[in-house]
N, C-alpha and C positions, 0 to 999 in steps of 0.2 A: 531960521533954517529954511532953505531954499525946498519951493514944492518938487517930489519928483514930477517927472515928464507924464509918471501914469497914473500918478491923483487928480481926481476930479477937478478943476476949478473948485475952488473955495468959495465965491463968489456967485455960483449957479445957484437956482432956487431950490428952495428940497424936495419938491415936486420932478424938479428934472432931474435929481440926484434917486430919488427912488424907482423913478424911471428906468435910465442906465441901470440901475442893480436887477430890475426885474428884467430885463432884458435878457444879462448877463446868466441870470439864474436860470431863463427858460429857454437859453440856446444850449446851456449846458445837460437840461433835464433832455431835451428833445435830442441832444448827440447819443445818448444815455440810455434814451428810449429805441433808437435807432441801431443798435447795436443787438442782435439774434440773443438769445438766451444762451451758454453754451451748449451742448448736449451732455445727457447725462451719463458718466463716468463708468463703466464696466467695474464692477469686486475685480478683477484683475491690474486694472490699470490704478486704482484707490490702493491698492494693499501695497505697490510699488512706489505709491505717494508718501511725502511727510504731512501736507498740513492737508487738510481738510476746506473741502472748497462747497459755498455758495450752501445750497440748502442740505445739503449731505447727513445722515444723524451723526454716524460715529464717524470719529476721526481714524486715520489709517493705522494707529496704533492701536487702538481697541477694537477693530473692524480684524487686524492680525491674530490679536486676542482670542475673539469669539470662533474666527475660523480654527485656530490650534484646537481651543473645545470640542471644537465638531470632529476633527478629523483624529482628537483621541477616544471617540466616542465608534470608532468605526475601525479604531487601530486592531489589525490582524493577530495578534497575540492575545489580546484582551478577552478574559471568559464573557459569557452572556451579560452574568452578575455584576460583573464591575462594568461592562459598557452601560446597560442599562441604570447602573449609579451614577455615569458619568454624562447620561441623556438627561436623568431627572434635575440635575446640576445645569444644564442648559434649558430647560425646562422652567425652573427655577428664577434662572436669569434672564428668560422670556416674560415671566408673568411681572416681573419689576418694569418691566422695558417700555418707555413710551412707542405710541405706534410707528413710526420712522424708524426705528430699531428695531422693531420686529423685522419690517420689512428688508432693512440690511441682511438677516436673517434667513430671510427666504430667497433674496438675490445671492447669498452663500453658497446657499443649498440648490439651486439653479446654477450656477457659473460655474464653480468649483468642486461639483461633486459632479458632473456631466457624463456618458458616456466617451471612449477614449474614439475620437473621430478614426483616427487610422487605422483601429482594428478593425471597427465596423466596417470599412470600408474594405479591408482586406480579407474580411468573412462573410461578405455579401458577395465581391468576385468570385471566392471562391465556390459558394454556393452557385452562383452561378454558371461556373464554367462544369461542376460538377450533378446538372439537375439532369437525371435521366441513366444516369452510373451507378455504381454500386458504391461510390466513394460518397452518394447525396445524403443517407441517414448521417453520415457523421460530419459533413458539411454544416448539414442544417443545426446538428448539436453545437458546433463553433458558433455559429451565427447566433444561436441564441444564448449562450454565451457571453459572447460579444457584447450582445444589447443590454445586459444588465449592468444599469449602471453603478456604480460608489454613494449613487444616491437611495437607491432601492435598501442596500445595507444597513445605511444610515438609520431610514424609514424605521426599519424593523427592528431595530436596536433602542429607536425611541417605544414603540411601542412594550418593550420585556418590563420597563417597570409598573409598578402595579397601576397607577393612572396614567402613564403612555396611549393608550387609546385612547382614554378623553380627551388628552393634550391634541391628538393629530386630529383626531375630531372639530375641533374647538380650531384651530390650527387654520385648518379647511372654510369653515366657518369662515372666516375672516379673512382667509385670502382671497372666495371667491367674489366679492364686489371689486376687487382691485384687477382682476383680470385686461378687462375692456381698457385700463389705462397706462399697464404695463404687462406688454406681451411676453418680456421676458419672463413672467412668472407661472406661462402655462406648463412647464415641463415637470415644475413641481404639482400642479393641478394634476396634471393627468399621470406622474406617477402616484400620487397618493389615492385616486379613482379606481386605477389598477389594482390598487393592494385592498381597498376598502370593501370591494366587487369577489376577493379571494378572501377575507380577512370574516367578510361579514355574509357568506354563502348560505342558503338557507339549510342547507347541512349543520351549521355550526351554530344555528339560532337555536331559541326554546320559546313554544307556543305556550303562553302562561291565560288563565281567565283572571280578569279584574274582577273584583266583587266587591261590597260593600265593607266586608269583612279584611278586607287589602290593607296595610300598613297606612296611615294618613299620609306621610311621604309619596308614596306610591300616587296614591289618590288626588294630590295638589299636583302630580305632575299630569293627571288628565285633564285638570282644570286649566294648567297651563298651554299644554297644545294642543287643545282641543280644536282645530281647525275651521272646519263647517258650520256649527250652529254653537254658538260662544256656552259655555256652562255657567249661568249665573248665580248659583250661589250649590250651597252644601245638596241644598232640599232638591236641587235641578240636577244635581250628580246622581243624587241616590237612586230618585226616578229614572234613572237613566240607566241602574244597576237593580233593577227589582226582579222579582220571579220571570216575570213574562220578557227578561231581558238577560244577552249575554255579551261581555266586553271584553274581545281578545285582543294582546301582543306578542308580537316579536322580541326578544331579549338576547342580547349575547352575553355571555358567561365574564367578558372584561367590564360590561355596562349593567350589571345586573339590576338594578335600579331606576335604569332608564330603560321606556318604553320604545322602540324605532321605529313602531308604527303600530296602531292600533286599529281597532274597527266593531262599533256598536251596532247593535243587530238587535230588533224588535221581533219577536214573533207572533205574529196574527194568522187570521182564517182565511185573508184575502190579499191582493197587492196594493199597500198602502198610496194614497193620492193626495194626500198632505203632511206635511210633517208637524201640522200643528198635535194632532193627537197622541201624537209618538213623545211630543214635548210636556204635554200639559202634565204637570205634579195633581192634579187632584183626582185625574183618570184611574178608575179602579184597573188595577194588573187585568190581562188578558185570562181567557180560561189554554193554556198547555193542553188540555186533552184537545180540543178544537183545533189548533194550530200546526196549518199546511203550510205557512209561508215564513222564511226567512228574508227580512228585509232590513237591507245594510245602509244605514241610516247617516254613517259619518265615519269616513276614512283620513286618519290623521298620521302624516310623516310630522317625524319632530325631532329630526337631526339634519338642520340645514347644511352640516357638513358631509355628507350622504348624499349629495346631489346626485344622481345618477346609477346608484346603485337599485335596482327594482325591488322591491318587498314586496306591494301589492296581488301578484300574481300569487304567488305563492302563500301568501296568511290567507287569500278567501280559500284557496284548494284548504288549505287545513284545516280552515273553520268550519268549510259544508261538509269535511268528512267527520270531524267534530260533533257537529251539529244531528249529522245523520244517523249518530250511535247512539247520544243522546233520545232523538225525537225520530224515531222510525216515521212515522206518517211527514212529514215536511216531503212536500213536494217541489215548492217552488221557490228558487233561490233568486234576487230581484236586489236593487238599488233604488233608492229612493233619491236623487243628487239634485246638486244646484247645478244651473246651466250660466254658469261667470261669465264667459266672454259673449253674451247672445247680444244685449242690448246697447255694447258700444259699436258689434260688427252689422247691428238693425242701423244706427245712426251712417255708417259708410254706405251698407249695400243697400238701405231700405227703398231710395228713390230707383234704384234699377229693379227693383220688384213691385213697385208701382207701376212700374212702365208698362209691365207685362200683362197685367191686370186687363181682363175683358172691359168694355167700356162701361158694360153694364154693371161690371163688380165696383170701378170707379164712380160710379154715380153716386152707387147703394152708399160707398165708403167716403164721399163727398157728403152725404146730408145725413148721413152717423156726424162726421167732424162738425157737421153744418158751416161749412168752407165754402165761399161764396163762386171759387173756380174750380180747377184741379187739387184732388189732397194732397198736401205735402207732408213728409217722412218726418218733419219736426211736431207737426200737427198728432200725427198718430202716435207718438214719442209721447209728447204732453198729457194725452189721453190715456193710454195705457198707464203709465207711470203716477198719476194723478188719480185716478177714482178705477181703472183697469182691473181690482177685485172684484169689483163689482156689477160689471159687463154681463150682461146672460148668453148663452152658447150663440144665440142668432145673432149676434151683436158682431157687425161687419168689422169692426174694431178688433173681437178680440180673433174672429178669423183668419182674418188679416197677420196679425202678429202668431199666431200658431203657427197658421201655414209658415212664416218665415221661418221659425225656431224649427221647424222643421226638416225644412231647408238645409239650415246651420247645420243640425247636426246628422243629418242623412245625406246630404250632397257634397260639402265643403270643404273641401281639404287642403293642405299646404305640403308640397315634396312629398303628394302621396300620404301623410297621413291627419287623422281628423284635423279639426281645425280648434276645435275646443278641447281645453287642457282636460277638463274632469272627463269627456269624451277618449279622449289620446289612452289615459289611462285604462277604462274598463272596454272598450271594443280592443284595445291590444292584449285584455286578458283573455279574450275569447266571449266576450255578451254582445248583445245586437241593443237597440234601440227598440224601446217596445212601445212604450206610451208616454206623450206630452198631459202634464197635470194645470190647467188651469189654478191661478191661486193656490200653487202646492207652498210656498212659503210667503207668508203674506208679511214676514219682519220688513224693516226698512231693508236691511244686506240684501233681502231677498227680490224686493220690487227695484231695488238699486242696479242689480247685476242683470236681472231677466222677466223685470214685471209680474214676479212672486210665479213665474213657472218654473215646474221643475221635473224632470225624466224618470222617468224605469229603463234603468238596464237590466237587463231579462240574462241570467247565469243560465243556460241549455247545459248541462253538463255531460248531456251527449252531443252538442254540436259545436263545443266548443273550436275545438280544430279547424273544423269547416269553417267555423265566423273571422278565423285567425287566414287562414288560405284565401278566403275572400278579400278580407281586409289587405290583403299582402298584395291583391292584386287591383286595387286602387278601387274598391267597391265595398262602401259602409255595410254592415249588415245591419238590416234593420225589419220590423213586424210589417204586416202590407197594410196596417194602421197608418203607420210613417211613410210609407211608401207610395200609400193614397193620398196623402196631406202633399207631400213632394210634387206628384205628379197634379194636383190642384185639381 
């Protein structure tokens, strides 16, 4: 049988025969590689498809499927009862679903549940041509109207059966790391933020005390989000719930079991300046008749699908009022916190706060490091982080690194507000910065995040307003402690 034209010689070595094939294979891989990704496929342009292309989960048949589910779950004749039968059934078919199917799911619930473009567009002219009339209240009625989408319905219909909340909770949860990689999935973000922000009001919460005496249920779930300072075993909860201790949450009536955010509070005679003592199990309880001060020791959110929704402002107002029926004599209502972001923003900004340093304070703070030139900011990093407990007040070292923390959080801001997240949170409920603690947490977390310092925020509950009006106008409130430390 005669060779064809496009076999190899027969006669080549195998060497140059393996050759030619990898040749062959790597111009093909490199055409292959050379060709763009397609882009990926709209729920509208899929549902109009038959087969299903490249990494897609469902195919367009069952992508047709799941959408019918949804839109009988929103169908306009249908009572509450049966829609919410027919969410828990989608519901259902979610919690089977690998994550690529979910996400089908929520590209669903974004595309094809959307508000209708042309109305919108025809109840914003109209509002518009109508602002300043007598025709503008019912304008604006249209308009808003308008904006609510097929999706907002949907929402609320998943939420009627009895675990519907935890589903969109949970839901949430897990759509928000996918955000930053698929933009189409913000419009479900932000309607389910909207409802969660109406849904979960501090109106419709109930302020409950944690105690010893708490269901163990209950109890395993403060051990689980316990946020701030970890709860290591049973004996470390308890201490944590004794006389001289009180542990509230938030609760809504659809999560009654789950806590939304909690908050433990030590009451002493003074403002606590470590939180080693607040921690220790073999510390005898405080004496209650003695005790002026309420200091809130660890503020824990534990529904990451809640992003955005504020509790904090609202559980400490109920706690000090709480507190103050309780404990007539409590004067002073105070934070005891970690300062997280101090010691990686010391690592960027530290060398521009060396700089500024009188030459004399650079000497001093040269033959603290015993640095044969100028200190470097990695140098004072080592030190502090390394033996930094152990520093005595005159110690140019730990000066040094105060003054900075102080900096951080009395000067620092980002679009206007603080710069530190546990900051962000209690100067926007109305406290100031009152005093930096040396060694106030000496754990590893602790010397990791801010060289075991850690703040008082000072609750003024008459000046709250003021500290919120200040802060609004780009100026931290803070003690003239901090403000002397600032100013160096």
């Amino acid at each position: 049988m005669t060779a064809s034209a496009t076999t190899p010689d027969s006669s080549a070595s195998p060497s140059s025969s393996s050759s030619w094939i990898s040749r062959k294979v790597g111009s093909l891989r490199a055409e292959k590689g050379d060709k763009p990704a397609p882009p990926e496929r709209s729920t509208h342009e899929r549902l109009q498809a038959t087969l299903r292309r490249g990494s897609e989960a469902l195919a367009p048949r069952a992508l047709r499927r799941v959408l019918t589910d949804l839109q009988e779950v929103v169908a306009p004749r249908v009572s509450e009862i049966e829609a919410g039968r027919r969410a828990q059934a989608v519901a259902d078919w979610y919690a089977a679903a690998a994550p690529e199917e979910r996400r089908d799911l929520w590209l669903l619930m974004c595309e094809q549940f959307a508000p209708d473009a042309s109305q919108v567009q025809s109840a914003q002219q109209r509002y518009s041509e109508a602002a300043g009339t007598q025709d503008a209240p019912q304008a604006e009625a249209h308009l808003r109207r308008a904006l609510v989408s097929p999706r907002t319905r949907l929402l609320q219909r998943f939420a009627v059966f009895p675990q519907g909340m935890r589903f969109l909770v949970d839901l949430r949860a897990e759509l928000l790391p996918q955000l930053k990689a698929d933009r189409r999935l913000l419009p479900l973000d932000a309607e389910l933020e909207q409802l969660f922000s109406t849904w979960f009001d501090v109106a419709f919460l109930q302020l409950r005390r944690l105690s010893w005496d708490s269901p163990a249920s209950l109890l395993e779930k403060l051990i689980k989000y316990e946020a701030v300072h970890d709860i290591k075993s049973w004996a470390d909860l308890k201490n944590r719930l004794d006389s001289d201790r009180r542990c509230y949450g938030f609760f809504h009536p659809r999560l009654p079991d789950e806590p939304l955010i909690f908050v433990e509070v030590a009451l002493v005679d003074a403002m606590s300046d470590s939180v080693t003592p607040l921690l220790d199990e073999d510390a005898a309880p405080a004496d209650l008749k003695r005790a002026t001060t309420a200091i809130f020791y660890s503020i824990s959110n534990t529904q990451v699908g809640l992003r955005g929704v504020s509790f904090g402002d609202s559980l400490i107002k109920h706690v000090v009022e709480t507190l103050t029926e309780e404990f007539p004599r409590l004067r002073t209502f105070a934070t005891l916190s970690p300062i997280p972001g101090f010691r990686s923003w010391l690592a960027k900004q530290g060398a521009a706060q060396l700089a500024q340093l009188p030459a004399k304070e650079r000497a001093e703070l040269a033959r603290a490091l015993q640095a044969p030139g100028e200190p470097e900011i990695a140098q004072v990093i080592a030190v502090a982080a390394d033996g930094g407990l152990q520093l005595t007040p005159k110690s140019p070292v730990r000066q040094f690194v105060t003054r900075c923390a102080a900096l951080y959080l009395g000067r620092e801001t980002k679009d206007g507000r603080p710069l530190d997240a546990v900051a962000r949170f209690h100067l926007g409920n109305g406290a100031r910065v009152e005093r930096l603690n040396w060694a106030g947490d000496p754990s590893a977390k602790g010397v990791k995040q801010s060289f075991g310092l850690m703040v008082n925020y000072l609750y003024d509950l008459k000046r709250l307003d003021r500290h919120r009006a200040q802060l609004a106008e780009g100026r931290i409130p803070v003690s003239s402690e901090i403000d002397g430390l600032c100013k160096g």
